[in-house]
C-alpha positions in Angstrom: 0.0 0.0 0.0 1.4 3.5 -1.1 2.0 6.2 1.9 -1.0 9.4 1.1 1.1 11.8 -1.1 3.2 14.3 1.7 2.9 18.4 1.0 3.5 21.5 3.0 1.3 23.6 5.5 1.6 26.3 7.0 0.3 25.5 10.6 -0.3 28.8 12.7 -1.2 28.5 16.6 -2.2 31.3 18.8 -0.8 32.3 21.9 -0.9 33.6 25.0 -4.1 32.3 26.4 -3.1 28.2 25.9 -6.1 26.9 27.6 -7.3 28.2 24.0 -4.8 27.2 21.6 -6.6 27.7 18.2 -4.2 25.6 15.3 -5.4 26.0 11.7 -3.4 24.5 8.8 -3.1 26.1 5.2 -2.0 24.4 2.3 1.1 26.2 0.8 1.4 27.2 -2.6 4.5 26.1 -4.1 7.4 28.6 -4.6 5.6 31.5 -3.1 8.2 32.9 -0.2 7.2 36.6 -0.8 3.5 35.7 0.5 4.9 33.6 3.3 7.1 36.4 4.5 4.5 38.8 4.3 1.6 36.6 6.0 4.4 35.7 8.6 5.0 39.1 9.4 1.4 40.0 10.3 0.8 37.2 12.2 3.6 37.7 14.4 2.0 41.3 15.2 -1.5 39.7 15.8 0.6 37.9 18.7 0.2 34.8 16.2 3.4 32.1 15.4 3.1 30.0 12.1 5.8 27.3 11.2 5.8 24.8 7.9 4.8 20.9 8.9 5.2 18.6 5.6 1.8 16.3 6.1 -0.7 14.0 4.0 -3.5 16.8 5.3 -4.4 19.6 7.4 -5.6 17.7 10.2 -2.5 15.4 10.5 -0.3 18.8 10.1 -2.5 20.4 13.1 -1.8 17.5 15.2 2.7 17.3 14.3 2.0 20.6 15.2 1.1 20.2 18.4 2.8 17.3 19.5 5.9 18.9 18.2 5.0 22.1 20.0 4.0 20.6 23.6 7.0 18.1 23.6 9.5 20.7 22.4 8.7 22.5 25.7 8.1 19.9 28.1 10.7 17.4 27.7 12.9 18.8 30.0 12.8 16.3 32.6 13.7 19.3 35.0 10.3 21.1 34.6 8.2 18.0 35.1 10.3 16.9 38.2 10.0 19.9 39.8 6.2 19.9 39.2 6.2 17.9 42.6 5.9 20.0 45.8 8.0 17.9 47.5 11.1 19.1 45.9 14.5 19.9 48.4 15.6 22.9 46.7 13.3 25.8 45.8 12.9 27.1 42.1 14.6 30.4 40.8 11.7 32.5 39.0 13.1 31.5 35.7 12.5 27.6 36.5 8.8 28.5 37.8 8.3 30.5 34.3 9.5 27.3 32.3 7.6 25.0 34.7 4.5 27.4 34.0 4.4 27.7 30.2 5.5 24.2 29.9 2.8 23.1 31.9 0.1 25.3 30.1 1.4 24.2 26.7 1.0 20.4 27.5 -2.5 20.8 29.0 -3.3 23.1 26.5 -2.5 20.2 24.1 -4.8 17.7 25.8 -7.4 20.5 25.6 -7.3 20.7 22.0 -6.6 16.5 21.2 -8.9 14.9 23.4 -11.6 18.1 24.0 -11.2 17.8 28.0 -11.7 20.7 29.9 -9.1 22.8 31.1 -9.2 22.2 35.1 -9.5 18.3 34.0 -6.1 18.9 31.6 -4.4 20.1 34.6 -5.7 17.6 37.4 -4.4 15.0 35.0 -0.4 16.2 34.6 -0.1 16.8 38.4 -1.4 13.4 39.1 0.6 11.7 36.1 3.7 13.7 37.0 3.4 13.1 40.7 2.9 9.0 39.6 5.9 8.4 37.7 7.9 11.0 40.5 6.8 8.6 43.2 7.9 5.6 40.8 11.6 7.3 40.9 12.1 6.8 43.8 11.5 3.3 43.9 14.4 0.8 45.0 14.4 -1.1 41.6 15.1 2.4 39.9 17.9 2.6 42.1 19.7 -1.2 41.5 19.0 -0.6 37.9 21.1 2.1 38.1 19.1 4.8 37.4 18.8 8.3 39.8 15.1 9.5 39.8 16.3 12.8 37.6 17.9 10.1 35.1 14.4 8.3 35.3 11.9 11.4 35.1 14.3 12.0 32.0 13.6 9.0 30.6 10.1 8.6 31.7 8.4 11.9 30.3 9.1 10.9 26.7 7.9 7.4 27.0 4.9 6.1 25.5 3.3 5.4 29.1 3.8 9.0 29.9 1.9 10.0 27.3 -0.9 7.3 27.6 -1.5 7.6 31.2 -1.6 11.3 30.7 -4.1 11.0 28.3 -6.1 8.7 30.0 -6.4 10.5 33.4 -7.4 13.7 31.5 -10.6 11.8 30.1 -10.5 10.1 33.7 -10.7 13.8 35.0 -13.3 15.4 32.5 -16.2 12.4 33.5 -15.2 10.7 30.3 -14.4 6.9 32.0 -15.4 4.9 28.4 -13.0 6.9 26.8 -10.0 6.9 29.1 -10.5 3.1 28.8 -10.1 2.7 25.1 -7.3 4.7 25.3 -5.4 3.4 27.6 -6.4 -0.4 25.9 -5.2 1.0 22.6 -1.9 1.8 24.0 -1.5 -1.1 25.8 -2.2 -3.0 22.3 0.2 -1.0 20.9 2.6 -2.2 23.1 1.8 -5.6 23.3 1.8 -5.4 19.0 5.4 -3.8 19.2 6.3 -6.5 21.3 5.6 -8.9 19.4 6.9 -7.5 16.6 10.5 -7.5 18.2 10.0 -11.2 19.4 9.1 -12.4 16.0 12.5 -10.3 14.8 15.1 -12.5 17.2 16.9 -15.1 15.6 16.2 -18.8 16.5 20.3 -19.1 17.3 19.7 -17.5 20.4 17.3 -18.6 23.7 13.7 -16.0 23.0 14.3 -17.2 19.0 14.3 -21.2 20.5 10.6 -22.6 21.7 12.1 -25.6 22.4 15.0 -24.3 24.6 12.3 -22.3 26.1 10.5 -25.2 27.0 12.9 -27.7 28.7 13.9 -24.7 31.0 10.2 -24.7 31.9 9.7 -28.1 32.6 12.5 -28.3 35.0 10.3 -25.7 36.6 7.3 -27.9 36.5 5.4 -25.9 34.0 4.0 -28.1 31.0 4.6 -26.3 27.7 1.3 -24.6 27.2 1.8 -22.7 30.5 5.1 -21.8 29.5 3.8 -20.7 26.4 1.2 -18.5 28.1 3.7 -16.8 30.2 6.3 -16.2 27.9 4.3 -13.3 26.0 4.0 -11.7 29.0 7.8 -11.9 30.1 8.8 -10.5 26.5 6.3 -7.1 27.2 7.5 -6.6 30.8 11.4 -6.7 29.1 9.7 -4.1 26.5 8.2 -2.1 29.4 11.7 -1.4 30.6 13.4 -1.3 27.5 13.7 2.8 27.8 15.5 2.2 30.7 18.1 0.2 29.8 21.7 1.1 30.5 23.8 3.7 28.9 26.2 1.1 27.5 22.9 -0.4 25.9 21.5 2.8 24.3 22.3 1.9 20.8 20.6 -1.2 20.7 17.1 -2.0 19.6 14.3 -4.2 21.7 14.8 -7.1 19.5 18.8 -7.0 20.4 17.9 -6.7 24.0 15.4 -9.8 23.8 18.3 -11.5 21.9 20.8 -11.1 25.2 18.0 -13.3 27.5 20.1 -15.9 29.1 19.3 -19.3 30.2 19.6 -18.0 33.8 17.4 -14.9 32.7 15.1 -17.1 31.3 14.8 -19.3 34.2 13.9 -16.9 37.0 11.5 -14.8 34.9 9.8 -18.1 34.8 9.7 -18.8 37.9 8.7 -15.2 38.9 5.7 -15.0 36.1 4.6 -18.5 37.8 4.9 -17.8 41.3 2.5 -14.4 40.6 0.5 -16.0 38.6 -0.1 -19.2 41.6 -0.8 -15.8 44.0 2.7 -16.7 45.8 3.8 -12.7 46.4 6.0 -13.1 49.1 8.1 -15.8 46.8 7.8 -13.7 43.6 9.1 -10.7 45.8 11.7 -12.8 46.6 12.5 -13.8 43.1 12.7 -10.5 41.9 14.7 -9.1 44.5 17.2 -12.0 43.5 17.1 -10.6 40.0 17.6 -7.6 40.5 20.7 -8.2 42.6 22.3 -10.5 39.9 21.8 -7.6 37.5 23.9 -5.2 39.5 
């Protein structure tokens, strides 16, 4: 199937009121700088901003736009940290300004996208920033190596940012239907991107081998269909933390990742999937707490 033919807009949003962010997109003639300059020139005195997004259509451009626009603001992992009251160290008035129009930007965003109302907007990004703050400071982000700036940094651009913000906004605004279909479409697009990378790992190595896979689960005492049931689920919790890998692992892909499971790997993410999954917590705990330590 071909891609829809790409051509240029000319996307203008209005500022300063961004609890009212009004984006229209305008096809652009080719070759026809003079009447860009000039248009640009009286929108920036109408307190207007226009930039050029290369799009199938208007309302694809609009969107680029915005996303572009929010993310370009707020993905400094230093304005969404700081978004939680608890912080040691008090903000210097240009940090609050950044933290304010960042903030306003992004809800503004989920204003226009998803049609939520303002107050619901904001509710949502304290609530999802104050989640993924208290997730920080969990132990495991520590023995993965990770300091809770490093993992705001990493967190705020994730997938599951974005999702869970989204979803508490509908949350927020009354709309509970729709916060669930959203937040099962991501998790589908997870689970499908998942799958994708599994399907991509060579059968030389263990999560390419169903039959490897399966002797280490019957030394386990799992028959082969369980292990088979579980195994889907091990390969999207290793996606899940796959934007938190190491620095040394940065420049590889999920598929590579999945391709460095070990036989030892293998084994205790077995055993932890089936100890939750027989409601033993207190042994599953203990598993994990054993994998983590190995993986120091």
């Amino acid at each position: 199937m071909t891609s829809p033919p790409q051509q240029p807009w000319w996307v203008i949003y209005r500022e300063p009121s961004p609890a009212e962010i009004e984006v229209v997109a305008v096809e652009l003639p080719p070759g026809d700088d003079t009447a860009h300059d000039k248009r640009c020139a009286e929108l920036q005195e109408a307190q207007q901003h226009a930039y050029i997004i290369t799009a199938p259509d208007a309302d694809t451009a609009g969107d680029i736009a915005l996303r572009v626009w929010a993310e370009e603001l707020v993905a400094s992992p230093a304005r969404l940290a700081a978004a939680d009251a608890q912080l040691p160290h008090p903000l210097d008035p240009l940090e609050k300004d950044m933290l304010t129009i960042a903030s306003e930007i992004l809800c503004a965003s989920l204003v226009s996208r998803l049609g939520v109302h303002p107050a619901a907007a904001r509710s949502a990004l304290l609530a999802t920033v104050e989640h993924f703050h208290a997730q920080s400071h969990n132990p495991a982000v520590l023995r993965a190596g990770l300091t809770p700036a490093e993992y705001m940094d990493t967190a705020v651009q994730t997938p599951r940012f974005a999702a869970t913000l989204s979803s508490s906004a509908l949350l927020a605004d009354g709309r509970e239907a729709d916060a669930r279909l959203n937040w099962e479409a991501y998790v589908q697009r997870e689970i499908s991107a998942a799958k994708r990378a599994h399907r991509a790992v060579p059968p030389t190595v263990l999560l390419g081998d169903p039959d490897a896979i399966h002797r280490i689960g019957r030394r386990l005492g799992l028959i082969d269909e369980q292990t088979d049931q579980f195994v889907p689920g091990i390969v999207l919790t290793l996606a899940t933390g796959y934007p938190y890998r190491a620095h040394h692992q940065r420049h590889l892909s999920l598929t590579d990742i999945l391709a460095q499971v070990t036989t030892e790997d293998m084994t205790e993410l077995l055993r932890h999937t089936a100890l939750s999954a027989a409601g033993h917590t207190e042994e599953a705990a203990a598993t994990l707490r054993r994998m983590h330590r190995a993986a120091r």
